[in-house]
PDB file of N, CA, C, O and CB in Angstrom:
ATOM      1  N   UNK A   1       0.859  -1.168   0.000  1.00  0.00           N
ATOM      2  CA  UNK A   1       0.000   0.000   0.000  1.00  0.00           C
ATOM      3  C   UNK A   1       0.909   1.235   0.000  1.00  0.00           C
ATOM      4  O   UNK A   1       1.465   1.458   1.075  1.00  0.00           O
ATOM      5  CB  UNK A   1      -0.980  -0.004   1.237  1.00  0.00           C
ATOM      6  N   UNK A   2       1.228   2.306  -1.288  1.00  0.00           N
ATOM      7  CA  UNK A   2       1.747   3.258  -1.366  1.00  0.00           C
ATOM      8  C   UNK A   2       1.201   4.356  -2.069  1.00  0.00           C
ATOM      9  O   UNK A   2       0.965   4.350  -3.277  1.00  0.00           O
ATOM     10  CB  UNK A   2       2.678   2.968  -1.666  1.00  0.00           C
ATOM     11  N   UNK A   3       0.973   5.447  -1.173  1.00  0.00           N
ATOM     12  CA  UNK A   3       0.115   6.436  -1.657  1.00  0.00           C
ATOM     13  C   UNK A   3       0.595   7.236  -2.561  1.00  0.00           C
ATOM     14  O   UNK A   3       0.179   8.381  -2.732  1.00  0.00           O
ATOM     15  CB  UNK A   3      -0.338   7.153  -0.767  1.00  0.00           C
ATOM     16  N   UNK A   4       1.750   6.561  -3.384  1.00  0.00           N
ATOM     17  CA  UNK A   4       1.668   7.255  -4.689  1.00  0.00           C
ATOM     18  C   UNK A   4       1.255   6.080  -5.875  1.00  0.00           C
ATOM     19  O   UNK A   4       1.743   5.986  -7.001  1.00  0.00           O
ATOM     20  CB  UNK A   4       3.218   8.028  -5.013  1.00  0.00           C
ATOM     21  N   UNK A   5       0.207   5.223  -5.259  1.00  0.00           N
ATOM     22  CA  UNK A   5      -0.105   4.140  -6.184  1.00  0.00           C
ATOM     23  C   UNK A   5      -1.627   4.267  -6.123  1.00  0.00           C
ATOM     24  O   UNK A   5      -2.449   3.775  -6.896  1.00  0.00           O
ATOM     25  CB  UNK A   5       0.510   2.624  -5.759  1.00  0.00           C
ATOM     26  N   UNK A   6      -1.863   5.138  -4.891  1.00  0.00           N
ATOM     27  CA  UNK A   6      -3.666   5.174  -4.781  1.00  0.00           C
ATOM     28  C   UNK A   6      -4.168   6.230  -5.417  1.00  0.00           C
ATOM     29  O   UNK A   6      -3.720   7.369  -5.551  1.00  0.00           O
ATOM     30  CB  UNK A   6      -4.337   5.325  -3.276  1.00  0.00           C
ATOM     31  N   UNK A   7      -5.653   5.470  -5.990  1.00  0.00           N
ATOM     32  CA  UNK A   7      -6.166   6.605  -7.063  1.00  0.00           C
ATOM     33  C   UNK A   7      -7.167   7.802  -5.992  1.00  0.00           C
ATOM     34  O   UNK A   7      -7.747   8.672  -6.642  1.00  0.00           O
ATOM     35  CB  UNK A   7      -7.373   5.656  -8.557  1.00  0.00           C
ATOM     36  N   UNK A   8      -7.319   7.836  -4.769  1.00  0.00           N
ATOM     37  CA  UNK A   8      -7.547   8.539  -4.135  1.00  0.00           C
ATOM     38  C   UNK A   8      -6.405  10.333  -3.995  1.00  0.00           C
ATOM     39  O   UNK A   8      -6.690  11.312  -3.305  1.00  0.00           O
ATOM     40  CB  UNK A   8      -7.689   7.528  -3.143  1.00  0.00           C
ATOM     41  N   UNK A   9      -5.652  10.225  -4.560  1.00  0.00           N
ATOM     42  CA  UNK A   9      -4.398  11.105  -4.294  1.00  0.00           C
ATOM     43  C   UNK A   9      -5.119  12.181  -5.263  1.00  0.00           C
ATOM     44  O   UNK A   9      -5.935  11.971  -6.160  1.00  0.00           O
ATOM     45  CB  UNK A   9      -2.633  10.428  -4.774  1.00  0.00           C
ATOM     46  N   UNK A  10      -4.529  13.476  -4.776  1.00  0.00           N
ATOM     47  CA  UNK A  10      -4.849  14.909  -5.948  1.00  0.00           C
ATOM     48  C   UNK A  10      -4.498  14.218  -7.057  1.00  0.00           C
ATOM     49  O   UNK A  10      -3.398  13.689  -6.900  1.00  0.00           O
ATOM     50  CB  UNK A  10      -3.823  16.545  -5.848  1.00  0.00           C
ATOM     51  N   UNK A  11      -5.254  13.890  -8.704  1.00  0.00           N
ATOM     52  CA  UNK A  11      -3.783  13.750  -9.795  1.00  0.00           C
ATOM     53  C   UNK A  11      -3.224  15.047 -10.620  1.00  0.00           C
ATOM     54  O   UNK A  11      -3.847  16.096 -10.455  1.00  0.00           O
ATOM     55  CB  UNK A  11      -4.142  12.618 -11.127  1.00  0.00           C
ATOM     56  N   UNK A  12      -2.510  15.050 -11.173  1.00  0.00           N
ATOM     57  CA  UNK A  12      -1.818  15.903 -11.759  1.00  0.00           C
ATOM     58  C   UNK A  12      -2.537  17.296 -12.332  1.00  0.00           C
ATOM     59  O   UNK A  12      -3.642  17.106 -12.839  1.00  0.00           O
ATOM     60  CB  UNK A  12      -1.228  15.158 -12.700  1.00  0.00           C
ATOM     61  N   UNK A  13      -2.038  18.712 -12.316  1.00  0.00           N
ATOM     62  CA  UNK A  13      -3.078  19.397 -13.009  1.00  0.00           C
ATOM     63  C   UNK A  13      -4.258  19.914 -11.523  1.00  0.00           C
ATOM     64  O   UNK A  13      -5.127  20.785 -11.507  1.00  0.00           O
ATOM     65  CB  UNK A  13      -3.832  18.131 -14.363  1.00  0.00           C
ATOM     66  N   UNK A  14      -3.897  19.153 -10.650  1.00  0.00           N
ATOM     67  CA  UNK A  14      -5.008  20.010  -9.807  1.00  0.00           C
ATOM     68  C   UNK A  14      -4.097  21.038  -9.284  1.00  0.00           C
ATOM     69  O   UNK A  14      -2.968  21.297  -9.702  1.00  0.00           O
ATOM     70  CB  UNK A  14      -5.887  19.156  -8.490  1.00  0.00           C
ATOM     71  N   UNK A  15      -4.811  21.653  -8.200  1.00  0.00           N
ATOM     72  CA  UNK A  15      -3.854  22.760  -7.368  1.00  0.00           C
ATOM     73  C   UNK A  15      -3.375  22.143  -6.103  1.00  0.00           C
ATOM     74  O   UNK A  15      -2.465  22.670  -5.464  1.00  0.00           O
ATOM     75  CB  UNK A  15      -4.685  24.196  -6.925  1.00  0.00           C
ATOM     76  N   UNK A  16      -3.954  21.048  -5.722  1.00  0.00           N
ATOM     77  CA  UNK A  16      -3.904  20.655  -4.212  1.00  0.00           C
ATOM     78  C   UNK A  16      -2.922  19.195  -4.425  1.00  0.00           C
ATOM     79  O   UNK A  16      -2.679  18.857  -5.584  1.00  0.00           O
ATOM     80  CB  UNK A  16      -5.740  20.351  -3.421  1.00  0.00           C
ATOM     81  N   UNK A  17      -2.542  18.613  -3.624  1.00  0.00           N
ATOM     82  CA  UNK A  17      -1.342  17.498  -3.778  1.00  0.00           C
ATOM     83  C   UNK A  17      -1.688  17.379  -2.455  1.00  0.00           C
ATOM     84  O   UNK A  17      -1.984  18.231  -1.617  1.00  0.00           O
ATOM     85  CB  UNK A  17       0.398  17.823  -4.274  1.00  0.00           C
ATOM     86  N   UNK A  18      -1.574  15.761  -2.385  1.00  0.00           N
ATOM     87  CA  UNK A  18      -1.907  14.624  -1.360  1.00  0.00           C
ATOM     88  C   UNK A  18      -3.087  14.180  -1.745  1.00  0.00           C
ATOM     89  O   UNK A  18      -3.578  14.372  -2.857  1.00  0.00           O
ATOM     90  CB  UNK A  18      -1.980  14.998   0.125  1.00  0.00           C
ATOM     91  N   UNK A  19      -3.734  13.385  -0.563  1.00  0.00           N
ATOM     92  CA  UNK A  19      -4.416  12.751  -0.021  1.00  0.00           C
ATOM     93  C   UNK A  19      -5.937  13.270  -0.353  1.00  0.00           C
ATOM     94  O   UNK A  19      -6.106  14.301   0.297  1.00  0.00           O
ATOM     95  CB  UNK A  19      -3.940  12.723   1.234  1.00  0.00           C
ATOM     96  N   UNK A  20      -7.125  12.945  -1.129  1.00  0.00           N
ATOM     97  CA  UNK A  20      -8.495  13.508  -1.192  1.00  0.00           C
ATOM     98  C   UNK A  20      -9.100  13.362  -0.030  1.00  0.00           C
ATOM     99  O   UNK A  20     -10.113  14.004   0.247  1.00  0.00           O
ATOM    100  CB  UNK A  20      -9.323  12.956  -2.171  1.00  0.00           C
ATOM    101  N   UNK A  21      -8.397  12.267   1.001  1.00  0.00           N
ATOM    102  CA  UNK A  21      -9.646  11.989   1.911  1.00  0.00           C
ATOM    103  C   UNK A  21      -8.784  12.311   3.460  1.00  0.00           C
ATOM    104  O   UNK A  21      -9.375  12.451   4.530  1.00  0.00           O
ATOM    105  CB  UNK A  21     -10.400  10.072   1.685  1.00  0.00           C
ATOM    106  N   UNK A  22      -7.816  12.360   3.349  1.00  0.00           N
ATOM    107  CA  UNK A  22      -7.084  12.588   4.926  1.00  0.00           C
ATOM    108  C   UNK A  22      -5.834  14.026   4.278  1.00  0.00           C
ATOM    109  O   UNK A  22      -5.418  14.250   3.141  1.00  0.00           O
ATOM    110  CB  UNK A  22      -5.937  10.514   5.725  1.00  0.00           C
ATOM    111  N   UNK A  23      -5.605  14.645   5.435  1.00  0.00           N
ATOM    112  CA  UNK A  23      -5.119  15.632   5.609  1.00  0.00           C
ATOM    113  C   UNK A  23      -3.795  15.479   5.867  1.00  0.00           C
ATOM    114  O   UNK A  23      -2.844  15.940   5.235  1.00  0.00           O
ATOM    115  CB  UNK A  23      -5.723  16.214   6.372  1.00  0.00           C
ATOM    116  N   UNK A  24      -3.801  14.462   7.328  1.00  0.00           N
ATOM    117  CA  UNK A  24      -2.238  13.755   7.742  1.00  0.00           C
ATOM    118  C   UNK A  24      -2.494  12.247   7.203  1.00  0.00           C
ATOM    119  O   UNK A  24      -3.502  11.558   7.360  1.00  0.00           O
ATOM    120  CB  UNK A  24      -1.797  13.740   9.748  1.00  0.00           C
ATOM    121  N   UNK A  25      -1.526  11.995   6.656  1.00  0.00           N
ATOM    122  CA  UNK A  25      -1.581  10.345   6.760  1.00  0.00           C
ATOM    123  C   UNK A  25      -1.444   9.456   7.743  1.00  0.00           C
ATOM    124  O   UNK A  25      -0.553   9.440   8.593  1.00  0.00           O
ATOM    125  CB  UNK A  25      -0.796   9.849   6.127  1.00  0.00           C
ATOM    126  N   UNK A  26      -2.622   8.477   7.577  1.00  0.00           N
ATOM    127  CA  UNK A  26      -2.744   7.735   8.488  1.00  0.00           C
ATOM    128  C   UNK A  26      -1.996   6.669   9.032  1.00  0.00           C
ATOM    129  O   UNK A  26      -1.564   6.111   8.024  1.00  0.00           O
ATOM    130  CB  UNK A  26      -3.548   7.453   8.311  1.00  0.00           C
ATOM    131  N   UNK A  27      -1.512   5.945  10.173  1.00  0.00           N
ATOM    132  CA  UNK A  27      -0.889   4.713   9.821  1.00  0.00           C
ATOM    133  C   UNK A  27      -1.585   3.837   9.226  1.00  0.00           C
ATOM    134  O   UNK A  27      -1.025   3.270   8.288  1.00  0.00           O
ATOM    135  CB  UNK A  27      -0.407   4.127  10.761  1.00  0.00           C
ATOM    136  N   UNK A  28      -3.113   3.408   9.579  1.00  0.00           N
ATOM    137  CA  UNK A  28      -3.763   2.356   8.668  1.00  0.00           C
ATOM    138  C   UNK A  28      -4.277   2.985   7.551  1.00  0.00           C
ATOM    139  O   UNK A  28      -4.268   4.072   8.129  1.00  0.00           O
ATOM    140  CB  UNK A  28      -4.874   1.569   9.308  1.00  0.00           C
ATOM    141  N   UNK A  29      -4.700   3.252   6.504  1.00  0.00           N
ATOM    142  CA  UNK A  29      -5.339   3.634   5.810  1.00  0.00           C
ATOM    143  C   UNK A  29      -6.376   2.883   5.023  1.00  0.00           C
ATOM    144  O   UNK A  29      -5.994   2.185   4.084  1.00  0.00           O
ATOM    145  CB  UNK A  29      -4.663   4.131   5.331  1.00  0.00           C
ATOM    146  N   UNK A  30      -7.600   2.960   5.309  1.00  0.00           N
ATOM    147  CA  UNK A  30      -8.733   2.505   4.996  1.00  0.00           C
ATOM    148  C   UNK A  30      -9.275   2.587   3.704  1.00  0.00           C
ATOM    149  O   UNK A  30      -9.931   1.712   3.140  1.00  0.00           O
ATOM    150  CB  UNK A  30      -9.442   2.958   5.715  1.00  0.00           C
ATOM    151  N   UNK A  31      -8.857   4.057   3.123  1.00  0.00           N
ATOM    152  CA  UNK A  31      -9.123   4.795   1.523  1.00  0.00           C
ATOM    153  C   UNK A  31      -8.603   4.408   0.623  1.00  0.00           C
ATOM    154  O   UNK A  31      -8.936   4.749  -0.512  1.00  0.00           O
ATOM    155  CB  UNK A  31      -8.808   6.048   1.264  1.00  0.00           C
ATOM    156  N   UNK A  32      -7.319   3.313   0.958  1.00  0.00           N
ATOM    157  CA  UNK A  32      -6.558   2.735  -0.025  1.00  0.00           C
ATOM    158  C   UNK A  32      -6.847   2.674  -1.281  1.00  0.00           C
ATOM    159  O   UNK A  32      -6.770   1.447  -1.226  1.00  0.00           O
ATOM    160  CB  UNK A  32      -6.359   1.718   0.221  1.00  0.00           C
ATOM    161  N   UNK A  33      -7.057   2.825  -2.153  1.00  0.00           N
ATOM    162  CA  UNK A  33      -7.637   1.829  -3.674  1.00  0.00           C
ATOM    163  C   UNK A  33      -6.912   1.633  -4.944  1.00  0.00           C
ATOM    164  O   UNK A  33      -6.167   2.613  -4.975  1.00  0.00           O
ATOM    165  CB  UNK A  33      -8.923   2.442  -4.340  1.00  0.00           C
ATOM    166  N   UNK A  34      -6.754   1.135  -5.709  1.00  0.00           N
ATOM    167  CA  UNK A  34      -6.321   0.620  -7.110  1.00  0.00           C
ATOM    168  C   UNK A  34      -7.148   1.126  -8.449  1.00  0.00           C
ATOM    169  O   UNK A  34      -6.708   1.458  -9.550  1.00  0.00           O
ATOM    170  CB  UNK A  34      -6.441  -0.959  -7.062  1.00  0.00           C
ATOM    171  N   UNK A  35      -8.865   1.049  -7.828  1.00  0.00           N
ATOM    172  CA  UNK A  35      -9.557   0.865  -8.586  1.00  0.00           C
ATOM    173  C   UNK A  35      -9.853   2.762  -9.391  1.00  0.00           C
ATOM    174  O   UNK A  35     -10.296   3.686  -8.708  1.00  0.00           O
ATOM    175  CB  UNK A  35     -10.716  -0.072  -7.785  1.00  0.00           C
ATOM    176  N   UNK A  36      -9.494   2.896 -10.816  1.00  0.00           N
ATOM    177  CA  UNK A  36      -9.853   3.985 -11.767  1.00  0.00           C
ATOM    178  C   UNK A  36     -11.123   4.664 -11.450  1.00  0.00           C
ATOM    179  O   UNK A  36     -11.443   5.852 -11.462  1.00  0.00           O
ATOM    180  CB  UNK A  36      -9.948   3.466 -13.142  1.00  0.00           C
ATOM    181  N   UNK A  37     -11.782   3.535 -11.152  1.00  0.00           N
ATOM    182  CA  UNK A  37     -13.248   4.508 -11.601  1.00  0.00           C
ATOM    183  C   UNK A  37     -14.431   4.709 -10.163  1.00  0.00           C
ATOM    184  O   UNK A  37     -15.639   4.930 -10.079  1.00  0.00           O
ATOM    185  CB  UNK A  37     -14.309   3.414 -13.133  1.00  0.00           C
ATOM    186  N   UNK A  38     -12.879   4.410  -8.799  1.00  0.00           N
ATOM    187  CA  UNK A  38     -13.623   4.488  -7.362  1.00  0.00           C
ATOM    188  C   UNK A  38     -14.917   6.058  -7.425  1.00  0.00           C
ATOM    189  O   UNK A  38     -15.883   6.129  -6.666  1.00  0.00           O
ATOM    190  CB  UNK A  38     -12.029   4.794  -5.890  1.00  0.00           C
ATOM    191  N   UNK A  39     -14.613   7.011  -8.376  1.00  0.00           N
ATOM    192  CA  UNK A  39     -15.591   8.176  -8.177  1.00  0.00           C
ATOM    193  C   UNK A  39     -16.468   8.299  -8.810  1.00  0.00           C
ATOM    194  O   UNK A  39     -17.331   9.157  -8.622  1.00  0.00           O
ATOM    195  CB  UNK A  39     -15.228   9.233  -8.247  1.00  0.00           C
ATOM    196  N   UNK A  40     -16.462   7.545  -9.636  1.00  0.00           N
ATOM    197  CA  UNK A  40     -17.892   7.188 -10.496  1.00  0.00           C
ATOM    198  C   UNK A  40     -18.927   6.214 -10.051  1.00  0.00           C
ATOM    199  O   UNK A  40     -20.077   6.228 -10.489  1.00  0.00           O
ATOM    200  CB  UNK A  40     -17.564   6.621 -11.822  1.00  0.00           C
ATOM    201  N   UNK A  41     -18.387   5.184  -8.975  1.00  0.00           N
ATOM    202  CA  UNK A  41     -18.946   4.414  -8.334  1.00  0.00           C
ATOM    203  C   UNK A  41     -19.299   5.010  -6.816  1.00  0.00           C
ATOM    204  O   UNK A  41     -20.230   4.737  -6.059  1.00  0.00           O
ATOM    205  CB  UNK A  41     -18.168   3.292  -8.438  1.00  0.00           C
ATOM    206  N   UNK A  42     -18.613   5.578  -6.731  1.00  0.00           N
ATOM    207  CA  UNK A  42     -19.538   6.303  -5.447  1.00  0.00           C
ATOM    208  C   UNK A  42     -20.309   7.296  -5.696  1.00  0.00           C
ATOM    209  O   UNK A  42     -21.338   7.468  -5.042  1.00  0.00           O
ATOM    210  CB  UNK A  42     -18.799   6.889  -4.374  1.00  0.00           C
ATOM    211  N   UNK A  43     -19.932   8.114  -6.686  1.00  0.00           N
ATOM    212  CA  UNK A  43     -21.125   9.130  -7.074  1.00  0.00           C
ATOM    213  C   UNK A  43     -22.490   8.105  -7.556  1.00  0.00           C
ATOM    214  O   UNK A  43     -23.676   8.339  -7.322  1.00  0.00           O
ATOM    215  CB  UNK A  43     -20.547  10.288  -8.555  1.00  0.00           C
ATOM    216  N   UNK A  44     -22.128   7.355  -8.022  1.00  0.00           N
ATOM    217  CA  UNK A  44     -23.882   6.430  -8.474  1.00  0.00           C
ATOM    218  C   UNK A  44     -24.262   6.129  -7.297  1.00  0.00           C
ATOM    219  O   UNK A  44     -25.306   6.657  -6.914  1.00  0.00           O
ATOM    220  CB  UNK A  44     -23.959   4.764  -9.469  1.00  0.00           C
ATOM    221  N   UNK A  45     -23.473   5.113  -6.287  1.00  0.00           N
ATOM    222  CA  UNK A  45     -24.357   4.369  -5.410  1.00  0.00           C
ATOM    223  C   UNK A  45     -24.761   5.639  -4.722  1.00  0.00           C
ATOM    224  O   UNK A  45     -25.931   5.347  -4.471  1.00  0.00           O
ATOM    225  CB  UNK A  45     -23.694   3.112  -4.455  1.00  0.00           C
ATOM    226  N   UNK A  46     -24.531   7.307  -4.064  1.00  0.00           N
ATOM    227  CA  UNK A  46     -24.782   8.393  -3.564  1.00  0.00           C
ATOM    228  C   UNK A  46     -26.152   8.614  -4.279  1.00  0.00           C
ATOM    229  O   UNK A  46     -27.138   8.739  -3.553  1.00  0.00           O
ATOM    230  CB  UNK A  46     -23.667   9.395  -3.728  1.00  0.00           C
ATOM    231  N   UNK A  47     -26.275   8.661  -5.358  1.00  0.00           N
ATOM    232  CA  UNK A  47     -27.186   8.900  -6.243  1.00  0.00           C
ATOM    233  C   UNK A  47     -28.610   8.007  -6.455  1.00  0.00           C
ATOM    234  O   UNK A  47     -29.766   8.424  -6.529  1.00  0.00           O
ATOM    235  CB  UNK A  47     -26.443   8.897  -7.304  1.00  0.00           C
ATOM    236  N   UNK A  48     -28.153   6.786  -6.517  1.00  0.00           N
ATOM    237  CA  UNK A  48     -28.784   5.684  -6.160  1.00  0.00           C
ATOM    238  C   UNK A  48     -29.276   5.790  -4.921  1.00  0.00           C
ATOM    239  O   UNK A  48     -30.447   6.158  -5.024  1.00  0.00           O
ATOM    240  CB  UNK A  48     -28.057   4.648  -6.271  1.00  0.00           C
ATOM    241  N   UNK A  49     -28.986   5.659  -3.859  1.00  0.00           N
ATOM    242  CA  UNK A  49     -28.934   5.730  -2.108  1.00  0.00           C
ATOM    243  C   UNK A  49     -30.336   6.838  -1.941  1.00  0.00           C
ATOM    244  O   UNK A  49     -31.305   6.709  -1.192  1.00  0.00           O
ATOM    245  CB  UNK A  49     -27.024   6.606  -1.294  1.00  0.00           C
ATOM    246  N   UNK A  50     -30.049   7.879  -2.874  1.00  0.00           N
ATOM    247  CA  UNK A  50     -30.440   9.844  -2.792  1.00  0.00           C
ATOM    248  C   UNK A  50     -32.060   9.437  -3.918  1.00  0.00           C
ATOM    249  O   UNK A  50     -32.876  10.346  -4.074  1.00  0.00           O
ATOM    250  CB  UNK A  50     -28.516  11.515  -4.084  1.00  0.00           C
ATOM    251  N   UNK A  51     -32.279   8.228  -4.497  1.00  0.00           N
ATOM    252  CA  UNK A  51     -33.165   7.993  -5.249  1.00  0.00           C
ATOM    253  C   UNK A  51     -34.593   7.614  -4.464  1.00  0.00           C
ATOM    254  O   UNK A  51     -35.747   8.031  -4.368  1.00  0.00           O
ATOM    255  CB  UNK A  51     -32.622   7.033  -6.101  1.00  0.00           C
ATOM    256  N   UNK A  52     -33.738   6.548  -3.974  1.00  0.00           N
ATOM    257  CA  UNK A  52     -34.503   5.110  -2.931  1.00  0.00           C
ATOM    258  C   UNK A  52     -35.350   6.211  -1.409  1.00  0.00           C
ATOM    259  O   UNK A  52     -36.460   6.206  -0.876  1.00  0.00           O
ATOM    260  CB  UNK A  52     -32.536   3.535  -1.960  1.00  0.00           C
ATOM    261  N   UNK A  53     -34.203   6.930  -1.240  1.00  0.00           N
ATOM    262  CA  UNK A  53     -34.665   8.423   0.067  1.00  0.00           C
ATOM    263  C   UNK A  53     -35.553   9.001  -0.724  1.00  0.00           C
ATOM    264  O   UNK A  53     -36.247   9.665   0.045  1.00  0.00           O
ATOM    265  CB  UNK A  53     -33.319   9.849   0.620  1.00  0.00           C
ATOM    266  N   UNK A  54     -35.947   9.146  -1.802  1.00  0.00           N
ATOM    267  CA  UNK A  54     -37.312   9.896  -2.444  1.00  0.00           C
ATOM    268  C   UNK A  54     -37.895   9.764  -2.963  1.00  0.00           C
ATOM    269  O   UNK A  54     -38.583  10.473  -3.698  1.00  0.00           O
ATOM    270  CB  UNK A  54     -37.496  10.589  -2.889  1.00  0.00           C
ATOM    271  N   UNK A  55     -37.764   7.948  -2.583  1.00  0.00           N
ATOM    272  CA  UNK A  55     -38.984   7.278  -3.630  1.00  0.00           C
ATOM    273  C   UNK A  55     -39.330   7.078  -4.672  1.00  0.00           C
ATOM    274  O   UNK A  55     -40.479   7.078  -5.111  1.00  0.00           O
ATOM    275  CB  UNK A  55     -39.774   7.535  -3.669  1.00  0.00           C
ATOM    276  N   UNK A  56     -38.153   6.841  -5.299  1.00  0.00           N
ATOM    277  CA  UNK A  56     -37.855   7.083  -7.117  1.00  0.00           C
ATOM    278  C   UNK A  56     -37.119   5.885  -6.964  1.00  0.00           C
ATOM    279  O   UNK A  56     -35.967   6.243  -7.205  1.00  0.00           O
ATOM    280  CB  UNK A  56     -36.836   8.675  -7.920  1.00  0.00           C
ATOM    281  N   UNK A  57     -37.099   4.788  -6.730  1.00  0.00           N
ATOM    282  CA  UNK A  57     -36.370   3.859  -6.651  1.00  0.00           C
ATOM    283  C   UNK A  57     -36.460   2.474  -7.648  1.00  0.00           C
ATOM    284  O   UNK A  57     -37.096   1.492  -7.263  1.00  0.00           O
ATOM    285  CB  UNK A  57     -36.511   3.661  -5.429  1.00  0.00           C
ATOM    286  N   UNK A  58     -35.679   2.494  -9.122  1.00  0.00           N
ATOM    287  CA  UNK A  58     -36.577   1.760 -10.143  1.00  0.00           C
ATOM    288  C   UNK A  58     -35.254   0.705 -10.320  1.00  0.00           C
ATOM    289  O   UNK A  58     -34.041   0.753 -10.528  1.00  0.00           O
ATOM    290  CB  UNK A  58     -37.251   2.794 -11.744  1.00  0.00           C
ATOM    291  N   UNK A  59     -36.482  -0.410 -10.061  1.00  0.00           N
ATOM    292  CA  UNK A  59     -35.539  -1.755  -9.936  1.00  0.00           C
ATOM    293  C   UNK A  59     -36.611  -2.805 -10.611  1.00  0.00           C
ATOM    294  O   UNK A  59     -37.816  -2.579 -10.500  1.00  0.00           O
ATOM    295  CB  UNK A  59     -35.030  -2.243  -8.082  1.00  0.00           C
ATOM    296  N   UNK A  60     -36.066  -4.111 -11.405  1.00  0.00           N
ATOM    297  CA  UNK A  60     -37.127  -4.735 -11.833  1.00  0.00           C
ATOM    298  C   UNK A  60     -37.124  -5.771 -10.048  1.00  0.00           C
ATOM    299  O   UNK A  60     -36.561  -5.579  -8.971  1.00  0.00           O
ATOM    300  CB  UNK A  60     -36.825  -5.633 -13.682  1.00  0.00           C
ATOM    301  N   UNK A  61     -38.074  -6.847 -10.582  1.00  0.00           N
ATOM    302  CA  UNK A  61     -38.157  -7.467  -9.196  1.00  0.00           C
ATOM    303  C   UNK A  61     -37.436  -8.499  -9.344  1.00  0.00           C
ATOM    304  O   UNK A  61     -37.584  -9.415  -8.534  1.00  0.00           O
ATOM    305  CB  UNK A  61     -39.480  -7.836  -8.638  1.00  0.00           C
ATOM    306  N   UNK A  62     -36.607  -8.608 -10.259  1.00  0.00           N
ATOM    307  CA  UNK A  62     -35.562  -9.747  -9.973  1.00  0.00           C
ATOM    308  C   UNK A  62     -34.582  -9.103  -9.648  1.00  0.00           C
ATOM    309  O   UNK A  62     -33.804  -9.920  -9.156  1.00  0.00           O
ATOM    310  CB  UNK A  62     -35.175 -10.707 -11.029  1.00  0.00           C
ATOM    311  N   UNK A  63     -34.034  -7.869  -9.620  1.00  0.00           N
ATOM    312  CA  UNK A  63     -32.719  -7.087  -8.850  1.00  0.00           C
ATOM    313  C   UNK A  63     -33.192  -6.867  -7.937  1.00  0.00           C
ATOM    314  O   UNK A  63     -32.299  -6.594  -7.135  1.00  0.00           O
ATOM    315  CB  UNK A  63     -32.033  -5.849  -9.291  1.00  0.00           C
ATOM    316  N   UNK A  64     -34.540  -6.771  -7.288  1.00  0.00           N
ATOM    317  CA  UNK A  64     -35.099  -6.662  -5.631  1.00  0.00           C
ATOM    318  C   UNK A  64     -34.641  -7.890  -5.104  1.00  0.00           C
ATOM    319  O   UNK A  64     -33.902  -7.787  -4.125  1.00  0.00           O
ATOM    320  CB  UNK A  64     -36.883  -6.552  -5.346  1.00  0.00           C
ATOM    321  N   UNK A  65     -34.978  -9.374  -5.639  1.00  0.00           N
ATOM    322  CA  UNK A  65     -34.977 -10.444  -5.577  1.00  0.00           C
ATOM    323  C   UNK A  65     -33.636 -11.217  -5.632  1.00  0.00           C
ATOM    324  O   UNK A  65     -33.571 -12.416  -5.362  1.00  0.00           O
ATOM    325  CB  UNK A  65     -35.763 -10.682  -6.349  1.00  0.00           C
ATOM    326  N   UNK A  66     -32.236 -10.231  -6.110  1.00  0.00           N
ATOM    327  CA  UNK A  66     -31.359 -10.942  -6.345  1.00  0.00           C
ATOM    328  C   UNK A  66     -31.067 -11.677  -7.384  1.00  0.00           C
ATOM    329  O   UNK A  66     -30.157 -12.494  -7.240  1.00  0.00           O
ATOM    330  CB  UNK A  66     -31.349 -11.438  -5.663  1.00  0.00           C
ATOM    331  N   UNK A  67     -31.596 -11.604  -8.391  1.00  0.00           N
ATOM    332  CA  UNK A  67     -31.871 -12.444  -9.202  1.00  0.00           C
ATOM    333  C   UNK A  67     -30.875 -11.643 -10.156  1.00  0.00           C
ATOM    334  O   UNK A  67     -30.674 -12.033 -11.306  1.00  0.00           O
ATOM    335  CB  UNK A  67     -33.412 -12.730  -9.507  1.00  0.00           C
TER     336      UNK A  67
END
């Protein structure tokens, strides 16, 4: 785990450098990730989450079901 390998970090071109989610670094770090597209996936499930809270929540009944 090296936080110049996590896609959580400012990338290049911003103004700010370090860490998006901690200020000091942590010894454990929880925010770790690998994954490219960690902000596109949290902006949906936020979005998703922000749907279901207002009752707009469109799922067939086999994704209710697991299916």
């Amino acid at each position: 785990m090296n936080c110049n390998n996590c896609e959580r970090r400012w990338q290049d071109g911003e103004n700010r450098k370090g860490c998006q989610v901690f200020i000091k670094k942590p010894k454990n770090c929880w925010a770790f990730t690998t994954d490219k597209d960690w902000e596109s996936k949290v902006n949906e499930a936020v979005n998703n989450y922000s749907l279901r809270k207002m009752g707009h929540f469109f799922a067939t009944r086999g994704e209710l079901n697991g299916i």
